[in-house]
C-alpha positions in Angstrom: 0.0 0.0 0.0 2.9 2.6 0.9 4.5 1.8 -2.3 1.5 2.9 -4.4 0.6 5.9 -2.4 4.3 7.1 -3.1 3.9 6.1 -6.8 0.9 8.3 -7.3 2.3 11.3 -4.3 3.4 13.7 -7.1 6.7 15.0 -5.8 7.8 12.0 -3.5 9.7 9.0 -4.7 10.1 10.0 -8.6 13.2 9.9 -10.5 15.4 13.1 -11.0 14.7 14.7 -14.1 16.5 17.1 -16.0 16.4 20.7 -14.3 13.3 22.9 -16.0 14.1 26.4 -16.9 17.6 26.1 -16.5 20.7 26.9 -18.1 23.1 24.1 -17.6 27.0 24.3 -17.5 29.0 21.6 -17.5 32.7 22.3 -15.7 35.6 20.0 -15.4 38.7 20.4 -13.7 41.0 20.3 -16.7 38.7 23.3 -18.3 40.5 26.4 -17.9 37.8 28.3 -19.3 35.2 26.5 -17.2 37.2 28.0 -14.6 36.3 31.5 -15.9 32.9 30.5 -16.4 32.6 29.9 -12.5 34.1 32.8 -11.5 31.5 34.9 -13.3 28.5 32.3 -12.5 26.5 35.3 -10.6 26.9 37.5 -13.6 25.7 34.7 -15.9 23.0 33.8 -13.7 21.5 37.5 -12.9 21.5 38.0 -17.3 19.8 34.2 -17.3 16.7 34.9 -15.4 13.9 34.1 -15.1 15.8 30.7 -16.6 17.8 29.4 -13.1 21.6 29.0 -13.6 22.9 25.5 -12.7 26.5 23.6 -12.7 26.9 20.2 -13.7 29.9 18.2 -13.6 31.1 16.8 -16.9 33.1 14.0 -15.5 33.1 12.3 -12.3 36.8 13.3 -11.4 37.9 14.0 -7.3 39.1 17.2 -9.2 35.9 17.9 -10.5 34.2 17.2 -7.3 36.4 19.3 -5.8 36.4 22.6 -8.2 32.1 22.5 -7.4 32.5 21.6 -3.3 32.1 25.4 -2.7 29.3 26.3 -4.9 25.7 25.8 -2.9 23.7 23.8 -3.9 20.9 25.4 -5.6 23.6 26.3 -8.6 24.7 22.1 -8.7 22.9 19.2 -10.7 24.8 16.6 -9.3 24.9 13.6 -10.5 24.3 10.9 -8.6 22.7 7.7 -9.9 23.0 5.4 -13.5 20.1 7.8 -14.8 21.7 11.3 -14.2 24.5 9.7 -16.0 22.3 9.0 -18.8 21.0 12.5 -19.1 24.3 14.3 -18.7 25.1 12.0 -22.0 22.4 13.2 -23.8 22.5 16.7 -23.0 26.4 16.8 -23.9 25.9 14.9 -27.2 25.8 18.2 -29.4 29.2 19.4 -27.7 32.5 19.7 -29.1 34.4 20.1 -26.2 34.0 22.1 -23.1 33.2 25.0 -22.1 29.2 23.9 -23.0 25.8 25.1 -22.1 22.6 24.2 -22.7 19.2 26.2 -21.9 16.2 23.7 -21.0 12.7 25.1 -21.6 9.5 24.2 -19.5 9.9 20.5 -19.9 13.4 20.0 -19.2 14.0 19.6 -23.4 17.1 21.3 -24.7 16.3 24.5 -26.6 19.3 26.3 -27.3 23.0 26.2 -26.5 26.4 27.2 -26.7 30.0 25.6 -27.5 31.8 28.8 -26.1 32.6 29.9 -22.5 29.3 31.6 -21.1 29.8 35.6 -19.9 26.5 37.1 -19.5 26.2 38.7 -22.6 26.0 34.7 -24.1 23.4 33.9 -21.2 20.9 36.5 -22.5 21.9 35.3 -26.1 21.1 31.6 -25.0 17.6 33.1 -24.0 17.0 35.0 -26.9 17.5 31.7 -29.3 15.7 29.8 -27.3 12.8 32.2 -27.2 12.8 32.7 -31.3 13.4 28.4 -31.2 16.7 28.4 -32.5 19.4 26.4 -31.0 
């Protein structure tokens, strides 16, 4: 019985899902301009709302780890199971290297992104596509 009550409780016991309304970047330790990136994260957030502004770690490196351990953790999508895996892969499919950003609309879906280091001037650009439906 508790098992089906937490199946149909909307909010409780449901896999992660790709962040709504977000703009994704995906870091690694080896990134030097993913370095950057983080150092201007509040500027990149402020020009990306009302989307929220979210890091993600590309790999799964101690370094990695490490280089996100001081952000809080409303601007982390960690990754923590098989699944969160899956959709990192997906999401990063489209890249050709790092720095890399995507913008997810309403339902979590992709809707624009970028293959250069974000500033905020890039943020609001990632909106702007995303708002005219171009990637």
């Amino acid at each position: 019985m508790a098992a089906c009550l937490a199946a149909a409780s909307p909010g409780f016991a449901q896999e992660p899902t790709i962040p709504r309304d977000t703009v994704l970047l995906f870091v690694a330790s080896w990134c030097a301009p993913c370095h950057a990136e983080l150092r201007e994260l509040d500027a990149i957030a402020a020009a990306a709302r009302p989307a929220r502004t979210m890091v993600v770690a590309y790999d799964d490196t101690r370094a990695t780890r490490a280089m996100l351990r001081d952000l809080p953790p409303q601007n982390r999508w960690p990754i923590n199971s098989a699944a969160d895996r899956q959709r990192r892969r997906a999401l990063t499919q489209a890249a050709v290297g790092l720095p890399y950003a995507v913008l997810t609309d309403g339902k979590g879906k992709p809707c624009a992104a970028s293959n250069r280091g974000l500033n905020a001037e890039r943020a609001r650009q990632l909106l702007q596509r995303c708002a005219a439906g171009e990637p």
